[in-house]
N, C-alpha and C positions, 0 to 999 in steps of 0.2 A: 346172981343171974340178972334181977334189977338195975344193977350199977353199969351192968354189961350191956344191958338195951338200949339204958338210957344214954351211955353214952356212942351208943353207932346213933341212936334217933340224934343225941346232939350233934355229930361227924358230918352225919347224912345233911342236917338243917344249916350249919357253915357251908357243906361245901354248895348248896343248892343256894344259899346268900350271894357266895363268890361269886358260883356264875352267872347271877343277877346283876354285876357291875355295870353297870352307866358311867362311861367315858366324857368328860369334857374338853374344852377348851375355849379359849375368847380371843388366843392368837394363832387362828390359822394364817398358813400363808398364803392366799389365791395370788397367784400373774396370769400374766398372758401376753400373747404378741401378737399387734394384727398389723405388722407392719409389709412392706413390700421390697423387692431391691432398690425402690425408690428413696426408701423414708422406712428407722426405726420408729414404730410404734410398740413400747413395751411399757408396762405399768404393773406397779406390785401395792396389795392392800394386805397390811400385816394384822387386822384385825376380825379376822372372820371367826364366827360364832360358830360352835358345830358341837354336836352332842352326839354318841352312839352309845348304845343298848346291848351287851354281851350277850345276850341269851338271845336275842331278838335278831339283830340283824341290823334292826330300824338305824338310820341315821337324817341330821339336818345339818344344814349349815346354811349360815343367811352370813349375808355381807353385804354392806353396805356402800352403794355405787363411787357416794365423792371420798370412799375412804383410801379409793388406787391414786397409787402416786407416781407422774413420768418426769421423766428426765428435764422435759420443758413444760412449763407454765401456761405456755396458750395451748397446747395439745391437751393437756390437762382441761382447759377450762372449753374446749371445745368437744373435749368427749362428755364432759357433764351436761351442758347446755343443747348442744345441738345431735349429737348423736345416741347418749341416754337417756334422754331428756330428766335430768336424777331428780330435781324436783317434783316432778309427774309422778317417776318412777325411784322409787330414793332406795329400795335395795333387793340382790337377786338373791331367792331360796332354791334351794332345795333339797326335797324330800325322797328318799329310796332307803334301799335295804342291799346288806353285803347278801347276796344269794347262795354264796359255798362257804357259808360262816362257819359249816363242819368241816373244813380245811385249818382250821385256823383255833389250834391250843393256846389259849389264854393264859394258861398254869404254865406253860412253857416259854422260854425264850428262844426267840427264832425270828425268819422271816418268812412271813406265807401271802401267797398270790392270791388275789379278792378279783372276784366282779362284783361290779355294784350296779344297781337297777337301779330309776328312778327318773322325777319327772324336775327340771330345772324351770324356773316360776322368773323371769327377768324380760326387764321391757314391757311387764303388761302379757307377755306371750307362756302361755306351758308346753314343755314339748318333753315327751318322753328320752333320759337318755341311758345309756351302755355304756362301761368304761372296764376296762382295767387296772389294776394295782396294786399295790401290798403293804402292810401290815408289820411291824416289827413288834413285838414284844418284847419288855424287857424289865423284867420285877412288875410290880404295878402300874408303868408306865407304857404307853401304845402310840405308836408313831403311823402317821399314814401318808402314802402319796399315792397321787393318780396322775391321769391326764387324761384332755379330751378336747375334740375342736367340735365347734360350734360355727354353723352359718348364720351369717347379720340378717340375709333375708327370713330367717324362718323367722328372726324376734323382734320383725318390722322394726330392724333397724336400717334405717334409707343413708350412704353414701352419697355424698353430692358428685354432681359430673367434674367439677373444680378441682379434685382432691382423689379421684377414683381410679387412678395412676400408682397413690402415694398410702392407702388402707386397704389390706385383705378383704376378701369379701368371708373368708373364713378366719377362724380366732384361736388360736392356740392355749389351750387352757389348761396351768397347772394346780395341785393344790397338795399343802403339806401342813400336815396337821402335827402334833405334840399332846399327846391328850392324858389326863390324869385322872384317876377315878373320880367323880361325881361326889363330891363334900370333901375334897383334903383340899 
């Protein structure tokens, strides 16, 4: 009867471990386009940081502004300088939580549909955002993509009249994560 207890209290204490997992990664992929039919503006930063919390919900991801890379070189050095100012502002977080995290079997493999709540921290600016997206599971391993557009006025990001032809005044933004548990 002893060995019996002990071992659901041990059952019970793995699986309440497991679904404590913390999720990593240090290569998400953020892009986005703010280009117009004028002019491609696309740029991809394959280094984003991002952590989630299986039991929780919580998630971050920080990424670091001069780490996007475009197709041209002065587009590049004109989105750091003059339009993110990345020295000023050298990288965008943010912080939210998956809200229907009880959609979403950990133990199982699949793919299940997420919202995710939270506030995007870029430019000096927070602003609360909403997305959709989803989740793959697969052994140990959890995959994620979203998307979301963002406007440049909300995160005083200023457009010159020179160029305001040739950049969205909205941002097309996507993000795909690869995540592996927290310590392997």
């Amino acid at each position: 009867m002893k060995h019996s207890i002990m071992l659901a209290v041990c059952l019970l204490v793995t699986a309440f471990a497991f679904s404590q997992k913390k999720y990593f990664t240090k290569s998400g992929q953020v892009t986005f386009n703010a280009g117009t039919s004028v002019e491609d503006i696309d740029a991809t930063n394959g280094a984003a940081v991002s952590v989630f919390d299986a039991a929780t919900g919580q998630m971050e991801f920080a990424v670091l502004i001069k780490g996007f890379e475009f197709k041209k070189a002065l587009m590049q050095e004109h989105f750091n300088e003059n339009y993110m100012e990345s020295d000023k502002y050298p990288k965008a977080l943010f912080k939210g939580k998956i809200v229907n995290l009880d959609k979403i079997n950990f133990q199982q493999n699949g793919v299940y549909p997420v919202t995710v709540k939270g506030q995007l921290d870029m430019h000096g600016v927070k602003k609360d955002v909403e997305t959709t997206g989803t989740m793959k599971v697969n052994g140990d391993a959890v995959a994620s993509t979203a998307g979301f557009t963002v406007l440049l006025a909300d995160y005083n990001i200023a457009i010159p009249s020179l160029v305001k032809d040739k950049v969205s005044k909205s941002v097309n933004i996507k993000v795909n994560c690869n995540y592996n548990p927290l310590g392997k």
